[in-house]
C-alpha positions, 0 to 999 in steps of 0.5 A: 500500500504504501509503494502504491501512494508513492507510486501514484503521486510520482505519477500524479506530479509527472502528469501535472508537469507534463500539463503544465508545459502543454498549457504553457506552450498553448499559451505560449502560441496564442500570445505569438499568434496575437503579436502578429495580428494587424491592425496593432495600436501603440495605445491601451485599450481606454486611451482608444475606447476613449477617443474613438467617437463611434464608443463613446457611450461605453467609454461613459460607462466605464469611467463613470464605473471607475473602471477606465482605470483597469483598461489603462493598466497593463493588465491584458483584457479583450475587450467586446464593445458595442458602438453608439450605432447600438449602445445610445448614450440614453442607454448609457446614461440608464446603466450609469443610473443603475451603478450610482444607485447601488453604490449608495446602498452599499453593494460591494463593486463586484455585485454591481449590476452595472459592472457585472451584467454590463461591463464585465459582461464585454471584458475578458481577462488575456488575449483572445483573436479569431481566425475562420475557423474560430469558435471558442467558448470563453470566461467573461469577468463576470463568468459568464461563458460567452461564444467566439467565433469568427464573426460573432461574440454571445450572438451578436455581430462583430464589426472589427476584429483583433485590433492589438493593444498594448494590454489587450486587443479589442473587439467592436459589436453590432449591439450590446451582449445580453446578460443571462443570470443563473438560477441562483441570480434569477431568484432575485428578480423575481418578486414572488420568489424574495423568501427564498431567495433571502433564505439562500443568500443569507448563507452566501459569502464572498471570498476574495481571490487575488489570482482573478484580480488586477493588481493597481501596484504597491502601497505602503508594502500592500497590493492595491487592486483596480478590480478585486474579484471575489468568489461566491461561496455557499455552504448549501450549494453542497446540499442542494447543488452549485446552482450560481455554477455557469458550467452546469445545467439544473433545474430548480422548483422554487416555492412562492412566498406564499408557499414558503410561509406555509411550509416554514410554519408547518417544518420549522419546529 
């Protein structure tokens, strides 16, 4: 027994290093591919966004949401942007709304509607390009999974493709990406489901997860984050299943409040 224990962890350190130097020259080979895409831009993705005329809408969403300063570090994002052809500054004057009212409630940046059904809904950590034969399924920073292909992104029309920067490469859109929540999130919206979805929420806890965030720099000995990304847990999704996972597919029958009032009282003792 103990031969086989050392057995199988040689064998399972030799089959991580031999996936790590795969991933590494997968990566290796996506980043040259990206070096050699035209159309290359001695600028970063804000310093563009924010002076190309036809996004200005998005522009004004970022930086209302404090968010210009991430695509102006040396982070490498893709961005998916929507022109004023599609994103009207009516639309982005609404999602601005939305950032400034939750931010006086007090919801933490990562929850805000405006930057995770918005924002991080078109922005994506590393370098991504498309060829013909492209059709990739890829992890927003919201974590959604969204699909690339050679002329489209999450269904929408993708009007100029692989433009490099110096911290990523951007995309532009024919209209904005739609957000599609979870089971776990859509319990919110609705208005007949409060109970329970206060029940479950109130064992959720966030957990910060500095691998995902953007470092800013040091100050004082200390790494100050643009965008700190922290990770849901919720100890009942062991129980009743991951239903906030975006790679799984789950069914849920929810009670109304009315329902949940009666089975509360009925199972409480």
């Amino acid at each position: 027994m103990k031969y086989n224990n050392i057995y199988n962890k040689v064998i399972g350190v030799a089959l991580a290093a031999l996936s790590l130097t795969a991933c590494t020259d997968t990566w290796n080979d996506h980043y040259d591919a990206a070096s050699g895409m035209e159309n290359g831009v001695d600028a970063t993705l804000w310093e563009t966004i924010s002076t190309q005329d036809n996004l200005s809408n998005f522009a004004k969403v970022v930086k209302a949401c404090g968010y210009d300063k991430a695509l102006n570090s040396s982070q490498m994002f893709t961005a998916f942007v929507p022109t004023n052809d599609s994103f009207s500054e009516a639309q982005a004057d609404s999602v601005i709304a939305i950032y400034q009212a939750e931010k006086a409630i007090g919801k933490i940046e990562r929850d805000n509607a405006a930057i995770k059904e918005f924002i991080h809904n078109h922005i994506t950590l590393y370098n991504y390009s498309v060829s013909g034969s492209s059709n990739d399924s890829i992890v927003m920073m919201n974590g959604k999974y969204s699909v690339l292909t050679s002329n489209t992104f999450g269904g929408q029309k993708i009007l100029k493709a692989n433009v490099l920067h110096n911290n990523g490469v951007l995309f532009t859109l024919n209209d904005k990406v739609k957000y599609f929540p979870n089971v776990f999130e859509y319990l919110r919206t609705d208005p007949d489901l409060d109970s329970v979805a206060s029940f479950l929420h109130g064992y959720s806890i966030y957990e910060f997860d500095a691998e995902q965030s953007v470092p800013g720099g040091i100050v004082n000995g200390q790494t100050v984050y643009l965008d700190s990304v922290f990770v849901l847990q919720n100890d009942l999704f062991r129980q009743i299943g991951r239903i906030n996972s975006e790679d799984s597919t789950y069914w849920m029958v929810a009670p109304t409040n009315e329902v949940w009032k009666t089975l509360v009282e009925e199972y409480s003792n």
